[in-house]
C-alpha positions as CSV (number, residue, x, y, z in Angstrom):
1,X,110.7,42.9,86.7
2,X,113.0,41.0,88.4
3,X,113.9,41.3,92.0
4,X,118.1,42.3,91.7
5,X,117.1,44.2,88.8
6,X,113.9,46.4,91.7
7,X,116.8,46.3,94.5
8,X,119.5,48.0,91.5
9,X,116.9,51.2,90.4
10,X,115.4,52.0,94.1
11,X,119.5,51.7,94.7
12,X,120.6,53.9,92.2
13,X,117.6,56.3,93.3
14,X,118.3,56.6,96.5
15,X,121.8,57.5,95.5
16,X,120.7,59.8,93.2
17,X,118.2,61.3,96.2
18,X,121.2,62.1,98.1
19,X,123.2,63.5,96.1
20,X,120.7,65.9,95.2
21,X,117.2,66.1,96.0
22,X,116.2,67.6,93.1
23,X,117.9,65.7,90.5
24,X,114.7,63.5,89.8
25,X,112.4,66.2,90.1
26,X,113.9,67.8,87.0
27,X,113.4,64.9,84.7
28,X,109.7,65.6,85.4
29,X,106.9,66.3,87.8
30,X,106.2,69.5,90.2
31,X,109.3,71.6,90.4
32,X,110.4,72.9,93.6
33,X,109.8,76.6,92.9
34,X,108.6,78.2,89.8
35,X,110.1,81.7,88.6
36,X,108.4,83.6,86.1
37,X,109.8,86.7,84.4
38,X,108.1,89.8,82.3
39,X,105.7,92.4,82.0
40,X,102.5,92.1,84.1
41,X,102.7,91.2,87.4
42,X,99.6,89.6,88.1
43,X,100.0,87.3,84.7
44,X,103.5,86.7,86.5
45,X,102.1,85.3,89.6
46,X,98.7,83.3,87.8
47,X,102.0,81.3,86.3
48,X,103.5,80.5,88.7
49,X,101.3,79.4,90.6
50,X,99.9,77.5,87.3
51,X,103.6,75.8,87.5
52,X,103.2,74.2,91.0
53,X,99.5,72.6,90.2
54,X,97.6,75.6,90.3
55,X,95.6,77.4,93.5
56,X,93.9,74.0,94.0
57,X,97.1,72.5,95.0
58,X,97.2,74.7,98.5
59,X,93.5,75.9,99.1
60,X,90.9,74.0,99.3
61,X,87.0,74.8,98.7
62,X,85.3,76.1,102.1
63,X,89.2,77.2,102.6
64,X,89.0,80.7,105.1
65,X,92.6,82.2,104.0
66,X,94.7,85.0,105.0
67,X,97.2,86.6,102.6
68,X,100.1,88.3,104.7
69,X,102.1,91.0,101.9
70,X,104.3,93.8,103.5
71,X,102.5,96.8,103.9
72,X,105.2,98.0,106.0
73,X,105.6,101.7,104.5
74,X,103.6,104.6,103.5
75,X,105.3,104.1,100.0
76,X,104.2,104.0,96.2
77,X,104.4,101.0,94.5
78,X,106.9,102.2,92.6
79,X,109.0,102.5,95.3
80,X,109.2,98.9,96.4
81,X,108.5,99.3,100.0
82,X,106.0,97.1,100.1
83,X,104.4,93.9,97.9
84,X,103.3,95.1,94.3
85,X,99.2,95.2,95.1
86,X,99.0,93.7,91.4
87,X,100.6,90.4,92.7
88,X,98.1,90.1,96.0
89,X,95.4,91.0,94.1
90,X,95.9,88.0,91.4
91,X,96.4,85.3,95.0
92,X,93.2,86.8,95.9
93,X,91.4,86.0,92.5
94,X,93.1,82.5,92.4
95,X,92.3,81.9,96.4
96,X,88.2,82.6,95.2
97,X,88.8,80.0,91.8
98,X,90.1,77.7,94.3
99,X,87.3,77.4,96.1
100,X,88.2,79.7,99.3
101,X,85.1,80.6,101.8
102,X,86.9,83.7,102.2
103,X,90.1,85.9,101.8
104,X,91.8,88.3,104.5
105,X,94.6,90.8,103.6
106,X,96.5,91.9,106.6
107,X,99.5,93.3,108.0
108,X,101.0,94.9,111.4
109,X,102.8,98.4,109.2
110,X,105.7,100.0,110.9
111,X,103.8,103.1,109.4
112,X,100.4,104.2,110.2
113,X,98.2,101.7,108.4
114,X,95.5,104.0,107.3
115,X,98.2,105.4,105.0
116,X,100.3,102.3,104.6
117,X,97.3,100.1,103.7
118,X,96.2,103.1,100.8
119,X,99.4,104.5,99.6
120,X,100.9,101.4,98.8
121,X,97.9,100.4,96.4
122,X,97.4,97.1,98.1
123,X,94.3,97.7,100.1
124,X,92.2,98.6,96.9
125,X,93.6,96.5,94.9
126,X,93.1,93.3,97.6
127,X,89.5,94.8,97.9
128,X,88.5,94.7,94.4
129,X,89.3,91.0,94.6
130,X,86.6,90.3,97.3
131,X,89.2,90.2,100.0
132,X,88.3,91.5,103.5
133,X,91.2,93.9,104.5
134,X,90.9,95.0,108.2
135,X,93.8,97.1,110.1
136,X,95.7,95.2,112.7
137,X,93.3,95.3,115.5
138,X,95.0,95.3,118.9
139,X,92.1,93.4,120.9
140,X,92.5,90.6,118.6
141,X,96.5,90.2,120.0
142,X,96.9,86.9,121.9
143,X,100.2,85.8,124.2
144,X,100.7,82.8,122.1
145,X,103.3,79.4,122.7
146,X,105.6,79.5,120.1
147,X,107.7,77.0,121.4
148,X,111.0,78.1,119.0
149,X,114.3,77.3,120.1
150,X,114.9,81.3,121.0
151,X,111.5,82.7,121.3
152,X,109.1,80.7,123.4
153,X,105.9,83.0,122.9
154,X,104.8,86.2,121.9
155,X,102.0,88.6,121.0
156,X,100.1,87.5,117.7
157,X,97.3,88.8,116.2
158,X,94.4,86.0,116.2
159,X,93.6,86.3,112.7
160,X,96.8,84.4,111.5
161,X,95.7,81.8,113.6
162,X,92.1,81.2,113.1
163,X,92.6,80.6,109.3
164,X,93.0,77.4,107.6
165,X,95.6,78.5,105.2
166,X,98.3,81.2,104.8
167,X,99.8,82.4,101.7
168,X,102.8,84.6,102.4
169,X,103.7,87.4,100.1
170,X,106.7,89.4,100.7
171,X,108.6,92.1,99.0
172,X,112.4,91.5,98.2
173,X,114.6,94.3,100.0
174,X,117.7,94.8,101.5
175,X,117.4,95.4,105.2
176,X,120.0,97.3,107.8
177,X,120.3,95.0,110.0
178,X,119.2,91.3,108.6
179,X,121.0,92.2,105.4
180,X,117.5,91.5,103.4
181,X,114.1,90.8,104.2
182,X,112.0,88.5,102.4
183,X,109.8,85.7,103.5
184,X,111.1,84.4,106.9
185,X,111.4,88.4,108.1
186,X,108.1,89.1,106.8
187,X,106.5,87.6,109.9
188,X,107.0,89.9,111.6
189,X,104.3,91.9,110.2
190,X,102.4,88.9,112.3
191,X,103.4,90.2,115.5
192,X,102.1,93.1,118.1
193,X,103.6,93.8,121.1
194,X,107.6,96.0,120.7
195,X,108.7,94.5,118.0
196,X,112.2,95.9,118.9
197,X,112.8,93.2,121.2
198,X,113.0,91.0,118.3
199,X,116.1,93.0,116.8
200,X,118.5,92.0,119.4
201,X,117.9,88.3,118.7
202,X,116.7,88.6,115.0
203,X,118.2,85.4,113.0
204,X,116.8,83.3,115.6
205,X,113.5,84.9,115.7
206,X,112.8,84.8,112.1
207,X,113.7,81.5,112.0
208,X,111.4,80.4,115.3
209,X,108.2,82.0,113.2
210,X,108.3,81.0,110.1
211,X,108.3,77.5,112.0
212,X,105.1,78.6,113.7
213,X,103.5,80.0,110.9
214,X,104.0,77.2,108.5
215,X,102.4,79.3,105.4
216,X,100.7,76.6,102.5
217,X,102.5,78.4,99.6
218,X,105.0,81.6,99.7
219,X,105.0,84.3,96.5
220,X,107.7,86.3,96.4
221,X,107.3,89.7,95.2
222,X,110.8,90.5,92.6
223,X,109.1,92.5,90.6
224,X,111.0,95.8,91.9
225,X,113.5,95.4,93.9
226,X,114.8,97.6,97.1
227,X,118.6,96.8,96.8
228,X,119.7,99.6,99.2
229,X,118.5,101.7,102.0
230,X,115.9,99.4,102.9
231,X,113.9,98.1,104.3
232,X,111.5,101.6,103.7
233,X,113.5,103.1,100.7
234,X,112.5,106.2,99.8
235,X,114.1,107.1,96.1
236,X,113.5,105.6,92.9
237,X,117.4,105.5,92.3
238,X,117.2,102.4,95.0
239,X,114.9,100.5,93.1
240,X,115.7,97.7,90.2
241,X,113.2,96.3,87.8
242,X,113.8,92.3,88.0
243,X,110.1,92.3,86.8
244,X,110.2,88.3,88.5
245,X,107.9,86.0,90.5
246,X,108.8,83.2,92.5
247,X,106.9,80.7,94.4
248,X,106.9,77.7,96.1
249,X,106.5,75.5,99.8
250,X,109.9,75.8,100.1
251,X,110.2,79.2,102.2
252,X,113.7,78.4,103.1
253,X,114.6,77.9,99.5
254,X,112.8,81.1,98.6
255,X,114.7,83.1,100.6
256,X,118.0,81.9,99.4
257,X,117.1,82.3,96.1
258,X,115.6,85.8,96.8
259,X,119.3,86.3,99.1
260,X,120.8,85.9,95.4
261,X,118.4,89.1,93.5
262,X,120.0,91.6,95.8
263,X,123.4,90.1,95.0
264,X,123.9,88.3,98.8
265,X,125.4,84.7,99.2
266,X,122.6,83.1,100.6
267,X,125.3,80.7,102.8
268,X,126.8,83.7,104.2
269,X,123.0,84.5,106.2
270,X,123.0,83.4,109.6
271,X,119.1,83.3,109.4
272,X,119.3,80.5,106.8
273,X,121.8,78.9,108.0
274,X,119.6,78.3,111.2
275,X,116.5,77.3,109.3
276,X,118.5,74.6,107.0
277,X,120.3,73.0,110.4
278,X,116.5,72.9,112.2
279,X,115.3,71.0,108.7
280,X,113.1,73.8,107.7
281,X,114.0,73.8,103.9
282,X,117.3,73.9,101.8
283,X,119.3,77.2,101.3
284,X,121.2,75.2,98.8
285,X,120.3,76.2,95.6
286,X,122.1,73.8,93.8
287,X,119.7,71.2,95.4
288,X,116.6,73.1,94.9
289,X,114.7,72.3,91.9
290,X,114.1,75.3,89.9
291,X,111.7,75.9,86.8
292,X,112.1,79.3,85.1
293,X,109.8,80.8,82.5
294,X,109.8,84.0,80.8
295,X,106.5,85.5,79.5
């Protein structure tokens, strides 16, 4: 090739680049997030995941890796409180083809977790898989640097930090005060100490932690969603069957595309806003590269 004719196609690319990020991606190659729609939701989430490169694109073998669903509520499955156990139980699985030394299943529940942990199917269900799945254990909470732009450090529980990988897995709700909860909210679930204090400053603090955290690969749960009275629910009449998994690296653009399943503008959410202006990930959707599949 000749050298104008290399300078005209990397200019034209880079052109193309910005004007949207994911224009190239679409004429091939990994797609930003993958989301998968129908029946089952493990066969949902195997997809997706199958989509990105497989489990073998984020863990690696000898891999010790902690799965972090919302097990907030002492709620059925049915009543989308918390992730559908089907879905953490198939990351589990994949995590163990992959090549994982081991799997953890945890969560800090607003709830009791003895009957959080059981009643929303997840514990046996992670269990079954081969995954550890302790309780939050208070002596393993450490006063750790955080260094975010609004919350400098906090109490987390040690196990989310001695692991090499983290797979995030949260359930798609609205929420009272955030407006939703999803990924960048489920954190958290990470967190000891009065979580209450994180209220007054929330946007920020979501934002700060899922810059800490820094998960491998985030599955979100849209199976059923909690469109009202969330984030605990309570009644079947606030549940909707999107029967949909997405996932991706992009937790940013997961969240703005979850924003959109409870029928939010994803621009109109201060905590997304934050997280695109600190370079975290694109709540544009429009720039987000976006492969959909229906089983």
């Amino acid at each position: 090739m000749e050298r104008r004719a290399f300078l005209k196609d990397i200019a034209i690319g880079s052109a193309l680049l910005n004007l949207n990020p994911g224009i190239l991606a679409q004429g091939g190659g990994t797609p930003d997030l993958a989301q998968v729609t129908g029946e089952d939701p493990a066969q949902l989430t195997k997809e997706a995941i199958r989509i990105l490169g497989g489990m073998g694109t984020f863990v690696s073998k000898g891999d010790k890796v902690l799965v972090k669903p919302n097990i907030g509520w002492d709620r059925t499955p049915q009543l989308a409180a918390c992730t559908n156990p089907d879905i953490v139980k198939a990351l589990v699985e994949l995590c163990f083809e992959a090549g994982a030394k081991e799997v953890t299943v945890l969560d800090n529940p607003c709830n009791p977790a003895r009957r959080t942990y059981s009643r929303s199917g997840i514990s046996k269900a992670a269990k079954a898989a081969g995954a550890k799945v302790p309780y939050p254990n208070d002596h393993k909470l450490k006063k750790t640097a955080l260094q975010g732009e609004s919350l400098k450090e906090w109490e987390i529980y040690s196990d989310f930090i001695e692991t090499d990988k983290i797979i995030n897995v949260p359930a798609t709700k609205h929420h009272s005060l955030s407006r939703v909860t999803l990924g960048m909210k489920n954190w958290l679930g990470a967190c000891g100490g009065n979580r209450n204090q994180l209220h007054q400053g929330l946007d920020a603090a979501m934002v700060d932690l899922a810059a800490f955290f820094k998960p491998a690969l985030t599955v979100l749960d849209a199976y059923r969603v909690l469109f009202r009275n969330g984030p605990q629910g309570g009644r079947l009449s606030d549940v909707k069957e999107l029967k949909t998994v997405v996932a991706g690296v992009d937790y940013v653009a997961i969240d703005a595309l979850g924003s959109t399943f409870l029928d939010v503008d994803p621009q109109e959410l201060r905590f997304l806003q934050l997280a695109q202006e600190r370079g975290l990930g694109e709540s544009q959707l429009e720039k987000v590269f976006i492969e959909k599949r229906t089983l």
